[in-house]
Backbone as a ProteinNet text record, in pm:
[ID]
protein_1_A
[PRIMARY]
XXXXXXXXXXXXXXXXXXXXXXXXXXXXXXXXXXXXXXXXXXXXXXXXXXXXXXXXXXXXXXXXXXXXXXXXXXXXXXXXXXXXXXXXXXXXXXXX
[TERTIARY]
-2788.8	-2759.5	-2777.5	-2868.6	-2898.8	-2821.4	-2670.2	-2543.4	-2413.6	-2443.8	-2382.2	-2449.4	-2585.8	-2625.5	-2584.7	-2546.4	-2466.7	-2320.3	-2249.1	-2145.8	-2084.3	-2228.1	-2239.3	-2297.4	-2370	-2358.3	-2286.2	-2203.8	-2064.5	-1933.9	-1948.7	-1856.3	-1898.2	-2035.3	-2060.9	-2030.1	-2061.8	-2027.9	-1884.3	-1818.6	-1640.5	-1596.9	-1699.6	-1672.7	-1682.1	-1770.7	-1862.8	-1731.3	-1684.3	-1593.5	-1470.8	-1422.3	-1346.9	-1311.3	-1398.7	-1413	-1440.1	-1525.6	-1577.1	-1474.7	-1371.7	-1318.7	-1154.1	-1125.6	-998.3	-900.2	-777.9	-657.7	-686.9	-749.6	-771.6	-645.5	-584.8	-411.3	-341	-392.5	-284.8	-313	-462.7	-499.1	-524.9	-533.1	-547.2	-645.6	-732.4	-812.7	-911.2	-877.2	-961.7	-996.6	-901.2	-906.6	-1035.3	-1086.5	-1179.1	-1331.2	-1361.4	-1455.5	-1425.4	-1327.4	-1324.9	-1307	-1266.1	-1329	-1447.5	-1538.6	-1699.8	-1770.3	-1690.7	-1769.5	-1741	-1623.8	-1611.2	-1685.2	-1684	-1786.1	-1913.6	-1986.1	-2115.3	-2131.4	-2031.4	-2058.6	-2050	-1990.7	-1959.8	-2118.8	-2162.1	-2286	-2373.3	-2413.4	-2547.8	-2496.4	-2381	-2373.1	-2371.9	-2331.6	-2398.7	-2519.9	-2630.8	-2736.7	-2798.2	-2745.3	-2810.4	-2817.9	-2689.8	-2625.2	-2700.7	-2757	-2899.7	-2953	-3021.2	-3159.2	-3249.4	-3192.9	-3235.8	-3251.9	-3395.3	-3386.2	-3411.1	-3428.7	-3409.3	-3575.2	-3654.4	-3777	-3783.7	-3675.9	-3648.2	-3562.7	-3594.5	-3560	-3437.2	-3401.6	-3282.5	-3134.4	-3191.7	-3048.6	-3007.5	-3113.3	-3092.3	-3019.4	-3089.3	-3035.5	-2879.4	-2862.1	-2775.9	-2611.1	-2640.9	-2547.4	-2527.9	-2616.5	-2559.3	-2505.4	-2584.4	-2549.5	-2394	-2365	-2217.9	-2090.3	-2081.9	-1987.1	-1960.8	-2090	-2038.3	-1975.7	-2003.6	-1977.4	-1855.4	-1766.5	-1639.4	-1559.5	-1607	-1520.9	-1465.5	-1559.7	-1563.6	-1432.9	-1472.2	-1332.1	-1179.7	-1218.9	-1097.8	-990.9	-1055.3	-1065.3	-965.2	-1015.7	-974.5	-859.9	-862.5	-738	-594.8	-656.9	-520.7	-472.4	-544.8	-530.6	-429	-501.9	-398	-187.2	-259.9	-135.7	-26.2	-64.5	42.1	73.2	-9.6	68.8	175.9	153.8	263.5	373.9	368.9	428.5	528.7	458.9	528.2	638.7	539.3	631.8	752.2	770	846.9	965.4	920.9	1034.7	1098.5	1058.4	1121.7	1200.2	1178.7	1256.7	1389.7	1378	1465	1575.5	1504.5	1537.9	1595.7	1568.6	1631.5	1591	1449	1400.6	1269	1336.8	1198.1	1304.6
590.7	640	791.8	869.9	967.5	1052.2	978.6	1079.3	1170.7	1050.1	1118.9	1250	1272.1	1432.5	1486.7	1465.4	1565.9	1575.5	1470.9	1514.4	1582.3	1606.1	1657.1	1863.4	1811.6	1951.6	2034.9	1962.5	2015.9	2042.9	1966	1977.8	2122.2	2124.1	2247.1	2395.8	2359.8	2463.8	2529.5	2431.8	2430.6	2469.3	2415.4	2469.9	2629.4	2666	2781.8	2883	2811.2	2916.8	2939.4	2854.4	2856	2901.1	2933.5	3039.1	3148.4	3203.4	3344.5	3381.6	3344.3	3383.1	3435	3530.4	3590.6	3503.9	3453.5	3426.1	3270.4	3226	3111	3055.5	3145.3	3076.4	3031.3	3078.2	3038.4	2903.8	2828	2744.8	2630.3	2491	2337.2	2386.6	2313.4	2371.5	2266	2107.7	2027.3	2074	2162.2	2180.8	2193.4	2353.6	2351.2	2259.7	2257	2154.9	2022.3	1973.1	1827.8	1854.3	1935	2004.3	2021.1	2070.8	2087.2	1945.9	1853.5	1720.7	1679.1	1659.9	1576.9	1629.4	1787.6	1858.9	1838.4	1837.8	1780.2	1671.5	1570.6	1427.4	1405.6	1481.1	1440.2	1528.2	1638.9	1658.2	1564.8	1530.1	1427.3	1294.4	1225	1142.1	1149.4	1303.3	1335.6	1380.8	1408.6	1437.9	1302.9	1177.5	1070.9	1005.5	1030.1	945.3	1009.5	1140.3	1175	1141.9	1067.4	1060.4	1104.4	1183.9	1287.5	1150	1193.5	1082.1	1217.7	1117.7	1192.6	1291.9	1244	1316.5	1484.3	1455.9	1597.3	1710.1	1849.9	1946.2	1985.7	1978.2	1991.1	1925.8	1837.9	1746.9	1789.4	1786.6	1881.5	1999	2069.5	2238.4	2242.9	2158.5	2169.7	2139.4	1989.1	1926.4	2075.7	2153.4	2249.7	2397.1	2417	2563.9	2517.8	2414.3	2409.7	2400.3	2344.9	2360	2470	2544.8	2672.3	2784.6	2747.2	2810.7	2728.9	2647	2607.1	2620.5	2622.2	2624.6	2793.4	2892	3030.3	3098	3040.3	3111.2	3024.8	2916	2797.3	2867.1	2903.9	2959.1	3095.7	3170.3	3324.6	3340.4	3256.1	3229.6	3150.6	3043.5	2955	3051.4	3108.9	3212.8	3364.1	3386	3500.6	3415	3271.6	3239.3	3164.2	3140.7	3176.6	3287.8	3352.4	3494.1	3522.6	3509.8	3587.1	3456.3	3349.5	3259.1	3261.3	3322	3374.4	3456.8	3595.5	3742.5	3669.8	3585	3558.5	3478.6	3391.5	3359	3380.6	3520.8	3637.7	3695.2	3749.1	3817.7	3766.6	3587	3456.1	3475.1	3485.7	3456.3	3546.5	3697.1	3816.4	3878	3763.9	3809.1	3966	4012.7	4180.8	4266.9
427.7	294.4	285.6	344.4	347	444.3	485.6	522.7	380.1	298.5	152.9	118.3	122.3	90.9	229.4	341.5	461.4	396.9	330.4	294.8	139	79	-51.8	10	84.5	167.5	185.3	298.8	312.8	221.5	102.6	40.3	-73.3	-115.7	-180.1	-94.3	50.8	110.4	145	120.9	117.6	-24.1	-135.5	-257.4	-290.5	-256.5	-272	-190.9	-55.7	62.7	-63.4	-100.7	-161.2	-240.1	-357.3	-461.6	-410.1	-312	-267.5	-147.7	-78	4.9	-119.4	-51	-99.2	-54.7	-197.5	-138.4	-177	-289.6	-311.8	-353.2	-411.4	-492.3	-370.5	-267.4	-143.1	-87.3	-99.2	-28.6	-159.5	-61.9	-172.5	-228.3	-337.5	-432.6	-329.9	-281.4	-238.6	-68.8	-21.9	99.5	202.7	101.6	220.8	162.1	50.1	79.8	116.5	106.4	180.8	313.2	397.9	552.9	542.7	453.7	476.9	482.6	381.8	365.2	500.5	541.6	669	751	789.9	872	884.7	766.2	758.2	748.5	746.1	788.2	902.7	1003.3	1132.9	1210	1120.8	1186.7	1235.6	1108.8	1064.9	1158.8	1188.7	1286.7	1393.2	1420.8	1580.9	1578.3	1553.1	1518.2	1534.6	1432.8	1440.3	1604.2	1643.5	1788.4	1910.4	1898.1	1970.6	1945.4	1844.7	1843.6	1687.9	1660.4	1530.1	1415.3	1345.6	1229.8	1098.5	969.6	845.9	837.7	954.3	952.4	1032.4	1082.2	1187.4	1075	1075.7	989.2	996.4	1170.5	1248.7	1194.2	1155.1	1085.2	983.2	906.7	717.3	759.3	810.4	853	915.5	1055.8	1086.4	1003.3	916.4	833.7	715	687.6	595.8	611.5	805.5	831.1	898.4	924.3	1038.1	995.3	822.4	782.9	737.4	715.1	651.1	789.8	925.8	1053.3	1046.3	1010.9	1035.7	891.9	808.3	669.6	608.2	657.9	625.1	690.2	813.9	913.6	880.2	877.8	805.2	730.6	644.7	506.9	529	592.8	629	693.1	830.6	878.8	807.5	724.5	655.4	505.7	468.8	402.1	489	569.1	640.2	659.8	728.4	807.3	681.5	554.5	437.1	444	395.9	367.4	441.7	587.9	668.7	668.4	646.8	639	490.2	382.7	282	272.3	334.1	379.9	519.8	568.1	606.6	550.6	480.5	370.1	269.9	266.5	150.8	205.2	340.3	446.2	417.8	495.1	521.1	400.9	304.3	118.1	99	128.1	133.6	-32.8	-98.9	-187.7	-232.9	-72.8	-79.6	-123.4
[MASK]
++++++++++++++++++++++++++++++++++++++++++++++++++++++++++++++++++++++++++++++++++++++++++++++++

């Protein structure tokens, strides 16, 4: 039961990327935190599948620092690769 707060984790941390990263109009609104939830759900089950129980600090920590190490850059890049994906179909469009 105590994998739903790994994926409430992750999903605030996808929330949070989401609002604070530039270029939000460009990306799903559900995108990157439902990448953080899955992220921090897939922590905490590898964490568990070593060994790690809900008494180790390692699990807490890790389920909340890793999505934010995969959701931040997510974020930056799918954001860049519209844009140019945009500016290319204006080109196409001959709408510049």
């Amino acid at each position: 039961m105590d994998i739903v707060l790994a994926f409430l984790f992750g999903l605030a941390v996808g929330l949070i990327a989401h609002y604070a990263l530039p270029g939000r109009a460009a990306r799903g609104t559900a995108l990157l935190p439902a990448v953080g939830a899955v992220v921090g759900g897939a922590v905490w089950t590898l964490m568990t599948w070593t060994g790690a129980t809900t008494l180790d600090p390692w699990i807490w920590l890790l389920s909340a620092i890793v999505p934010a190490i995969v959701v931040v850059p997510l974020g930056v890049v799918l954001t860049r690769i519209r844009a140019a994906h945009d500016a290319r179909e204006r080109e196409r469009l001959k709408l510049v």
